[in-house]
Structure formats: C-alpha cells, structure tokens
PyMOL Python script that loads the backbone (N, CA, C, O; Angstrom):
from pymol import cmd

cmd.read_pdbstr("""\
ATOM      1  N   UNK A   1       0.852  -1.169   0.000  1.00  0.00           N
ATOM      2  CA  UNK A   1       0.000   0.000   0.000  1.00  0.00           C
ATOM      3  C   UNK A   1       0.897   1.232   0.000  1.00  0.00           C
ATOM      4  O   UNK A   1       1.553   1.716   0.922  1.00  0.00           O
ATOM      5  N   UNK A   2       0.791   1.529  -0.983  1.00  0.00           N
ATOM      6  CA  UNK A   2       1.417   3.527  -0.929  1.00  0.00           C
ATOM      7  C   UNK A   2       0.783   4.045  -0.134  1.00  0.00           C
ATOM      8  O   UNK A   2      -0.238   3.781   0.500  1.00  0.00           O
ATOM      9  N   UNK A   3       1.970   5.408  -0.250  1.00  0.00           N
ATOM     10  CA  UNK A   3       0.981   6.464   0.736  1.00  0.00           C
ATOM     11  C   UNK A   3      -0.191   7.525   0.022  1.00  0.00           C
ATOM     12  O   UNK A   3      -0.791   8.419   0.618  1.00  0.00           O
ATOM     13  N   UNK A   4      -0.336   7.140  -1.478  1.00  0.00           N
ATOM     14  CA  UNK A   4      -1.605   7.649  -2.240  1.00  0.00           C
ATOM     15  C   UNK A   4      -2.392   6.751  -2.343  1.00  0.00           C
ATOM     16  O   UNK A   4      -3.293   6.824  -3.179  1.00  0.00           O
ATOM     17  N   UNK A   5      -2.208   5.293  -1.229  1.00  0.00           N
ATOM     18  CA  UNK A   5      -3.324   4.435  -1.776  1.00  0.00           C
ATOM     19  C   UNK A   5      -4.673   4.982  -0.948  1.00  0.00           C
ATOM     20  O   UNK A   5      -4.461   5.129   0.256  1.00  0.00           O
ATOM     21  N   UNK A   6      -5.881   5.271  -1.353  1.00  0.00           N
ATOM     22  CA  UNK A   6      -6.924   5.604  -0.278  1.00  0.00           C
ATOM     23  C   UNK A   6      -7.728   4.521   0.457  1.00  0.00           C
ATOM     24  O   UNK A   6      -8.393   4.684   1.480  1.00  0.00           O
ATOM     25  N   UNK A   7      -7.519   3.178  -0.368  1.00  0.00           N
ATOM     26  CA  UNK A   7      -7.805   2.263   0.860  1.00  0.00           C
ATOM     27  C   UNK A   7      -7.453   1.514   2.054  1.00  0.00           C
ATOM     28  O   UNK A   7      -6.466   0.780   2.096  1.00  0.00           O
ATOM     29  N   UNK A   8      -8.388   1.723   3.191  1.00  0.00           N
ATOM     30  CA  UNK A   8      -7.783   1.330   4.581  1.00  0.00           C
ATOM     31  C   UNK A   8      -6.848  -0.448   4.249  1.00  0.00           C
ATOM     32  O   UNK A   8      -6.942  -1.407   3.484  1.00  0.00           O
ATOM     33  N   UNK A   9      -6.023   0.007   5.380  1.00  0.00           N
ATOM     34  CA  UNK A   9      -5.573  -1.983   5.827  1.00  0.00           C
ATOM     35  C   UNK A   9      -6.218  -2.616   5.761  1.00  0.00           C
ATOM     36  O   UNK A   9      -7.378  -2.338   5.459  1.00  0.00           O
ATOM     37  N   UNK A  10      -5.821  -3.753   6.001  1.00  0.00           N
ATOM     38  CA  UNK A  10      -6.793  -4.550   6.346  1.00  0.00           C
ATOM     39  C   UNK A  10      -7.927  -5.156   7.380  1.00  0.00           C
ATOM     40  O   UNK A  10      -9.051  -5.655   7.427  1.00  0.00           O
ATOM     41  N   UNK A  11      -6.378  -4.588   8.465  1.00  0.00           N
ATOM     42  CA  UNK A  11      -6.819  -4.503   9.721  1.00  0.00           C
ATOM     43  C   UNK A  11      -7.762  -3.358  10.171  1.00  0.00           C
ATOM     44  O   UNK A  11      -8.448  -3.779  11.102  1.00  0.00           O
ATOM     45  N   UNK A  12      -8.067  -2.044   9.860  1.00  0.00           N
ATOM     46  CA  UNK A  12      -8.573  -1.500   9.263  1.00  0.00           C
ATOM     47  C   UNK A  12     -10.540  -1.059   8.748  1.00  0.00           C
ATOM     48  O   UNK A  12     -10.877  -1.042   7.565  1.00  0.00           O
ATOM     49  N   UNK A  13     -11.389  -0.804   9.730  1.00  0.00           N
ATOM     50  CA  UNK A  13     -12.329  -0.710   9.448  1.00  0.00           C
ATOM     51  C   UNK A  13     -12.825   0.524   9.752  1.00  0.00           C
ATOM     52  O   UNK A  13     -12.281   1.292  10.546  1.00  0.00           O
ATOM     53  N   UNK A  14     -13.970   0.781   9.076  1.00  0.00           N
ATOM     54  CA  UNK A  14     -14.620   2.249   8.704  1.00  0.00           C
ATOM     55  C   UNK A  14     -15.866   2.455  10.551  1.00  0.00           C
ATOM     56  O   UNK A  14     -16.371   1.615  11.295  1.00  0.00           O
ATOM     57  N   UNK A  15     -15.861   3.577  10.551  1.00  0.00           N
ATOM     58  CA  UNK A  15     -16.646   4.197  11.541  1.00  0.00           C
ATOM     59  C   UNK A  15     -18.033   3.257  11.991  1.00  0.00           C
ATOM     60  O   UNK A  15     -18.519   2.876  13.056  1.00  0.00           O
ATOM     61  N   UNK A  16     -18.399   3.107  10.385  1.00  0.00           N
ATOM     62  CA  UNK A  16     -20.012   2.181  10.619  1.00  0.00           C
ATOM     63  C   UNK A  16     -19.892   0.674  10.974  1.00  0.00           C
ATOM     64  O   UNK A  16     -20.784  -0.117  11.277  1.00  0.00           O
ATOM     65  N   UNK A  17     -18.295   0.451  10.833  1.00  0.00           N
ATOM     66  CA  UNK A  17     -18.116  -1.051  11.202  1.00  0.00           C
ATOM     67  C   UNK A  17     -18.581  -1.039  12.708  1.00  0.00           C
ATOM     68  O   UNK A  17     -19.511  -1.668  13.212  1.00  0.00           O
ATOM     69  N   UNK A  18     -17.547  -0.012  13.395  1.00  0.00           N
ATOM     70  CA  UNK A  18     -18.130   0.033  14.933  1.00  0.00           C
ATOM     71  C   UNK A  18     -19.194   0.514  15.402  1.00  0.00           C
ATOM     72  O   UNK A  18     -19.366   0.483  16.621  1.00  0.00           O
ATOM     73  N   UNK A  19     -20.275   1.141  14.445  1.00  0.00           N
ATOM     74  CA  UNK A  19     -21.603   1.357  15.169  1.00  0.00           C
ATOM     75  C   UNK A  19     -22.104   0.378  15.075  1.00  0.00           C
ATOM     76  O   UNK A  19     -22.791   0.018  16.031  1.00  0.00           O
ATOM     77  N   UNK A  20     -22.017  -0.317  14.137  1.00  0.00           N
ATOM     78  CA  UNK A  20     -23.023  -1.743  13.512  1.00  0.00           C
ATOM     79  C   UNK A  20     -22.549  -2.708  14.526  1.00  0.00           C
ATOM     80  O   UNK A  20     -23.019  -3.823  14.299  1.00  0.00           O
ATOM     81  N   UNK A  21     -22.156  -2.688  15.058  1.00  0.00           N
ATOM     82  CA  UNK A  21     -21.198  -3.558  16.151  1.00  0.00           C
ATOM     83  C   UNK A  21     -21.768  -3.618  17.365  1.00  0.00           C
ATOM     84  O   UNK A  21     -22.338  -4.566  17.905  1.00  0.00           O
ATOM     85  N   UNK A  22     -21.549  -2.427  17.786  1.00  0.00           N
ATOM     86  CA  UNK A  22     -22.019  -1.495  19.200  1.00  0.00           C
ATOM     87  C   UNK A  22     -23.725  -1.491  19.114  1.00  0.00           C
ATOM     88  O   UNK A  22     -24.437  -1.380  20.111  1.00  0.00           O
ATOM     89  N   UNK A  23     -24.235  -1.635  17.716  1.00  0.00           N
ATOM     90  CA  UNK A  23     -25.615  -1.438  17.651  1.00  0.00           C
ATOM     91  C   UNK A  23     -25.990  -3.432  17.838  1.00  0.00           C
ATOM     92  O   UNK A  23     -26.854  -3.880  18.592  1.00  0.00           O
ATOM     93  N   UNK A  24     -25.274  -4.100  17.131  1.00  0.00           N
ATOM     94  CA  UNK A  24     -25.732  -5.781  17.816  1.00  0.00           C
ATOM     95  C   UNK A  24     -25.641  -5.889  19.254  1.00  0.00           C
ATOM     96  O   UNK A  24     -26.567  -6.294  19.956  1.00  0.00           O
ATOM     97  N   UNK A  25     -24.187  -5.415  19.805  1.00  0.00           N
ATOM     98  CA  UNK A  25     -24.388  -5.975  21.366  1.00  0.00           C
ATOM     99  C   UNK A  25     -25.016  -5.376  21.963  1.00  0.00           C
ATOM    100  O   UNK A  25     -24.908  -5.719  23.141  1.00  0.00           O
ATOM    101  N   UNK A  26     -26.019  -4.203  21.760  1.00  0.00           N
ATOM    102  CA  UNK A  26     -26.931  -3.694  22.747  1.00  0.00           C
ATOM    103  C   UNK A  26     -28.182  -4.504  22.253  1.00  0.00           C
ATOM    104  O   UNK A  26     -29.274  -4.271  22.772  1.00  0.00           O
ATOM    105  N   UNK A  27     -28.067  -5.355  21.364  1.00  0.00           N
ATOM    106  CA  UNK A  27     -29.731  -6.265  21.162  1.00  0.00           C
ATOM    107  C   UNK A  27     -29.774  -7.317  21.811  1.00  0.00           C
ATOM    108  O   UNK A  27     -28.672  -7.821  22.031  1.00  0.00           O
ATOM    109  N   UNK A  28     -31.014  -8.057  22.366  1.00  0.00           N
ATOM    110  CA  UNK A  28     -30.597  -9.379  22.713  1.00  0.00           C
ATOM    111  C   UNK A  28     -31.448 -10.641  21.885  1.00  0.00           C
ATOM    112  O   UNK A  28     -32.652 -10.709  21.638  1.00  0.00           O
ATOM    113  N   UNK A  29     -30.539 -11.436  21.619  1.00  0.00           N
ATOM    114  CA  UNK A  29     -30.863 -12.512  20.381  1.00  0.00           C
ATOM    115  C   UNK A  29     -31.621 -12.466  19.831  1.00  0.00           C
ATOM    116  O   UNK A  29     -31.425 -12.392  18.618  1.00  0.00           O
ATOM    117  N   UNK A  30     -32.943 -12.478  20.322  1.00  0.00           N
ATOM    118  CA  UNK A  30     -34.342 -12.577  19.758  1.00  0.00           C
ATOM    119  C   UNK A  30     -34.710 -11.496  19.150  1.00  0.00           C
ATOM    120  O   UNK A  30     -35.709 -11.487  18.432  1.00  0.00           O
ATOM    121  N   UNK A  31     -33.544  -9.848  19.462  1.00  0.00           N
ATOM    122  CA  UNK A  31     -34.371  -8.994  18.614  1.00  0.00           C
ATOM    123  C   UNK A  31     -33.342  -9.017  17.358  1.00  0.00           C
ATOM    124  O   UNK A  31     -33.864  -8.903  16.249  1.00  0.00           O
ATOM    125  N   UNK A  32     -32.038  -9.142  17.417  1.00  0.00           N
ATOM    126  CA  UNK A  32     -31.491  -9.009  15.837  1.00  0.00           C
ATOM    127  C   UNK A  32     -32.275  -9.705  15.054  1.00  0.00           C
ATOM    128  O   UNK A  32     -32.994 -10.696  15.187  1.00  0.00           O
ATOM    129  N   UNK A  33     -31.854  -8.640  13.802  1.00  0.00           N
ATOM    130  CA  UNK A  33     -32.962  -9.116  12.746  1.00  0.00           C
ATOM    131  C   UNK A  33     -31.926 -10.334  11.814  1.00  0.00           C
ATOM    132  O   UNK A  33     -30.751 -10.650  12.002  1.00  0.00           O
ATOM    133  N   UNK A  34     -32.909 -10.807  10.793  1.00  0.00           N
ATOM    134  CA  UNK A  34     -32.435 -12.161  10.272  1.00  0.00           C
ATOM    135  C   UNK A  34     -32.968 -12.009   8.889  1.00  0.00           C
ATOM    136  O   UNK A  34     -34.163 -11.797   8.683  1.00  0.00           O
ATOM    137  N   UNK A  35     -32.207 -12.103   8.077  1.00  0.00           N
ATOM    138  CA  UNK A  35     -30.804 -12.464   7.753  1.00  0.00           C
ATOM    139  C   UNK A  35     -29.910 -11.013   8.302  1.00  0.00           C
ATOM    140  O   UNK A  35     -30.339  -9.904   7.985  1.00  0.00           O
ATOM    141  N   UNK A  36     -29.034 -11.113   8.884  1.00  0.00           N
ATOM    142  CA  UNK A  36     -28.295 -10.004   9.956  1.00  0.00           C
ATOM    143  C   UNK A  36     -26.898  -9.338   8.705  1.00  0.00           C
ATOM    144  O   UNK A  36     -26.212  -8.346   8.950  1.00  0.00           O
ATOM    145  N   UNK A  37     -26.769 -10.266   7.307  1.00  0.00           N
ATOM    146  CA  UNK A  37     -25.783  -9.124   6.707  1.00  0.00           C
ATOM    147  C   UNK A  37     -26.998  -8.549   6.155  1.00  0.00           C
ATOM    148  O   UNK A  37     -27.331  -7.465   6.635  1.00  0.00           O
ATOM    149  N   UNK A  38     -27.660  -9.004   5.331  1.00  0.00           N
ATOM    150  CA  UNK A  38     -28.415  -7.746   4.552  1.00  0.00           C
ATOM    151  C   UNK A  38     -29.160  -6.563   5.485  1.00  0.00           C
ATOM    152  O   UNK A  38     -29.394  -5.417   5.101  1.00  0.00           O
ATOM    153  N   UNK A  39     -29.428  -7.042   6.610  1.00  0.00           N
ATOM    154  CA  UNK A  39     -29.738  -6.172   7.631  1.00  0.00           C
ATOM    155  C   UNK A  39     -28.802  -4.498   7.704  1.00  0.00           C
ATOM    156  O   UNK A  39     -28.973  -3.326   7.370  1.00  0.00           O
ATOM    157  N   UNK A  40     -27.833  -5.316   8.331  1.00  0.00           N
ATOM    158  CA  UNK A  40     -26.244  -4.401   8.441  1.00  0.00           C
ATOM    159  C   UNK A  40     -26.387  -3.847   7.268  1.00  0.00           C
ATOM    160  O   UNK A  40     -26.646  -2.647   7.353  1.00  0.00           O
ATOM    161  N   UNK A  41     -26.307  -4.331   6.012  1.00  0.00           N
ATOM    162  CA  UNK A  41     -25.961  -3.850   4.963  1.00  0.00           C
ATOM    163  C   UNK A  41     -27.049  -2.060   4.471  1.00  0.00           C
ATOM    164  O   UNK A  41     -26.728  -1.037   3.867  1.00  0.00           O
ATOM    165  N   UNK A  42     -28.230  -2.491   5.084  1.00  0.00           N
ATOM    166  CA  UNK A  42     -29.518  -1.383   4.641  1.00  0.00           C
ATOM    167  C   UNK A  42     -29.363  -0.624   5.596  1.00  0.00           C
ATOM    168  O   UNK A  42     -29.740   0.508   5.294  1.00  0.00           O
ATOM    169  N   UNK A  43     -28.975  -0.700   6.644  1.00  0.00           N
ATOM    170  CA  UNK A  43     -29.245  -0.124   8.136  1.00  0.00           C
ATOM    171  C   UNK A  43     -27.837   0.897   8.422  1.00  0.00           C
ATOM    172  O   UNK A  43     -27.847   1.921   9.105  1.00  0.00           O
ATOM    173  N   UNK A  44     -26.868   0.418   7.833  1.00  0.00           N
ATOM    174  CA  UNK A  44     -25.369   0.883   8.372  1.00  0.00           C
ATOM    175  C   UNK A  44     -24.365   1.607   6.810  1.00  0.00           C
ATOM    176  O   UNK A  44     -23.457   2.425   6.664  1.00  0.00           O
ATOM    177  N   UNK A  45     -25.289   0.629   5.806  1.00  0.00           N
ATOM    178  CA  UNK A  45     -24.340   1.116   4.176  1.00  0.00           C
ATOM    179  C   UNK A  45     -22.932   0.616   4.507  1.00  0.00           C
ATOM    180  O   UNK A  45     -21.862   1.219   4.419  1.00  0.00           O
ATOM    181  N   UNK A  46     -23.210  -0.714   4.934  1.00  0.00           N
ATOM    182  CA  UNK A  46     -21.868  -1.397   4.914  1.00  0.00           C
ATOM    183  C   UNK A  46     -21.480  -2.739   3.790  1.00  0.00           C
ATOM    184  O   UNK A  46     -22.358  -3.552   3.499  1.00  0.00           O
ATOM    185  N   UNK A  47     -20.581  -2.807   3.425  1.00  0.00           N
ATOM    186  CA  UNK A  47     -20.290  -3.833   2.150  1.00  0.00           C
ATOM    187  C   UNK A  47     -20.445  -5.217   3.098  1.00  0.00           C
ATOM    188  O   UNK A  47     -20.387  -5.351   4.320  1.00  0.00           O
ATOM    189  N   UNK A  48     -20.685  -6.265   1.927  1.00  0.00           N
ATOM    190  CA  UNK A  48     -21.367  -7.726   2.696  1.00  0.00           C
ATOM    191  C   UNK A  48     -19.556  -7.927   3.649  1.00  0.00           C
ATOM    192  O   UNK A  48     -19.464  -8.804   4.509  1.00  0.00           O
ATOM    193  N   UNK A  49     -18.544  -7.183   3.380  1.00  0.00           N
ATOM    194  CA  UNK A  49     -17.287  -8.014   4.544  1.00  0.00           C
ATOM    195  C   UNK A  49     -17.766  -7.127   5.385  1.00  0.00           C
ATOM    196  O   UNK A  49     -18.492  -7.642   6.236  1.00  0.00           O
ATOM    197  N   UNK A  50     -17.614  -5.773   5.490  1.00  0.00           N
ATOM    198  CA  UNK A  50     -18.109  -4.961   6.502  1.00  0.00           C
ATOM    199  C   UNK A  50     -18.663  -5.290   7.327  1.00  0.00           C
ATOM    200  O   UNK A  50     -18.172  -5.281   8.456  1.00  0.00           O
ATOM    201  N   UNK A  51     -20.247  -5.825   7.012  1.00  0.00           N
ATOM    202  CA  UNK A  51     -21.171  -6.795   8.077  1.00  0.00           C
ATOM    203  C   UNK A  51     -20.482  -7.545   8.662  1.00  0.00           C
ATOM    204  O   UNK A  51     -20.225  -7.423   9.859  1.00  0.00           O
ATOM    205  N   UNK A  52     -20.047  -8.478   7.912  1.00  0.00           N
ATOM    206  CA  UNK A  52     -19.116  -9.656   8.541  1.00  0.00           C
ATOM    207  C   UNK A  52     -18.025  -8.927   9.251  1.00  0.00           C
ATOM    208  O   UNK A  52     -17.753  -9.552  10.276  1.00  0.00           O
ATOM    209  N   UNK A  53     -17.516  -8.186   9.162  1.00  0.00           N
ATOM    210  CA  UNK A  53     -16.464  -7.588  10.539  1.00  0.00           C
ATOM    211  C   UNK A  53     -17.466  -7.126  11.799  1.00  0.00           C
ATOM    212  O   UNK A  53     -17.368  -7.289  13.016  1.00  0.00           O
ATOM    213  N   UNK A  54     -18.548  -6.431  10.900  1.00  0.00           N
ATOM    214  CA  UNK A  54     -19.074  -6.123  12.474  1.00  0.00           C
ATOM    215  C   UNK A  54     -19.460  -7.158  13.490  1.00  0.00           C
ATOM    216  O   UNK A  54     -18.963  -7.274  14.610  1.00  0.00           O
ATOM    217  N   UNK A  55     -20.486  -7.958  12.918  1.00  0.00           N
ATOM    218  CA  UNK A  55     -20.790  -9.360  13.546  1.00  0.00           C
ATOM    219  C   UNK A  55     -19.354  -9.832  14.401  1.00  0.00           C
ATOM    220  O   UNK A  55     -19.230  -9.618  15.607  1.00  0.00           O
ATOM    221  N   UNK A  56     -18.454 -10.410  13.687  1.00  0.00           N
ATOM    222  CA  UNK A  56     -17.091 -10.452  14.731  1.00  0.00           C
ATOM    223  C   UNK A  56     -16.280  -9.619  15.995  1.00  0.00           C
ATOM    224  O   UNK A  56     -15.543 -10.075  16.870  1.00  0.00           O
ATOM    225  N   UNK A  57     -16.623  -8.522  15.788  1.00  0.00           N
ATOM    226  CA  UNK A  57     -16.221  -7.629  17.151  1.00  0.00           C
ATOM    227  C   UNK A  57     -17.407  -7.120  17.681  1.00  0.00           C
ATOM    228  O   UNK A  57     -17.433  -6.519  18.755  1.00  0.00           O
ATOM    229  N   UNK A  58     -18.677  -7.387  16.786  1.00  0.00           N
ATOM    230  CA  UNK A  58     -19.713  -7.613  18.384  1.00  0.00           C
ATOM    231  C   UNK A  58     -19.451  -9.236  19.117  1.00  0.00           C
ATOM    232  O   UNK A  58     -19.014  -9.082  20.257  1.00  0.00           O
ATOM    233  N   UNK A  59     -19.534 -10.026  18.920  1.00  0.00           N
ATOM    234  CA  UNK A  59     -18.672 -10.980  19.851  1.00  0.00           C
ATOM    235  C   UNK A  59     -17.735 -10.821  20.285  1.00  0.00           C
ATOM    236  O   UNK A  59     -17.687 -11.530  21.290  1.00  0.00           O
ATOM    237  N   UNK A  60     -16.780 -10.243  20.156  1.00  0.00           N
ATOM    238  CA  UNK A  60     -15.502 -10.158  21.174  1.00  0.00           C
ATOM    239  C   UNK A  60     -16.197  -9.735  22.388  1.00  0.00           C
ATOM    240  O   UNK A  60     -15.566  -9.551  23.428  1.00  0.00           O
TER     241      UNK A  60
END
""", "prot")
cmd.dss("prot")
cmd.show_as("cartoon", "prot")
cmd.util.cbc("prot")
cmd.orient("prot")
C-alpha cells in the first residue's frame, strides 16, 4: 500500500463497522434481525465483509 493508496488496511475498518457492532451488542438474540448481513448492509451502508467484521467484534 502507498501512501496515495486511499484504501484502509486490512486490519482497518470504517466508523459504521463500529456502530453496527455497538448497535448488535446492545440487542438481545431474539431482537437481531435475520438475515443479519443484509440487515447491516440497509441499516449501516456497509459492504457484505463490513457486516461480517461487524458481527465479529460484536462478539468479542
């Protein structure tokens, strides 16, 4: 990655990764919605990995 590249690391996630995150662990099971990426995806404007990162550090 240069320093003109504009995309993040890998390690690396955008602002809405951690709301979408912070917004699962304040639900409890029965209320996340299902199917939970396309959810994330309408709710947050996050790409289908995006979801999938958030889902992972709301479990941590």
């Amino acid at each position: 990655m240069s320093a003109l590249d504009p995309t993040p690391a890998e390690h690396e996630h955008s602002a809405a990764v951690d709301q979408a995150a912070a917004w699962l662990r304040s639900l409890r099971d029965y209320e996340k919605p299902q199917p939970i990426v396309p959810a994330l995806r309408d709710r947050f404007g996050l790409s289908p990995v995006e979801a999938c990162q958030a889902i992972a550090e709301a479990r941590r």
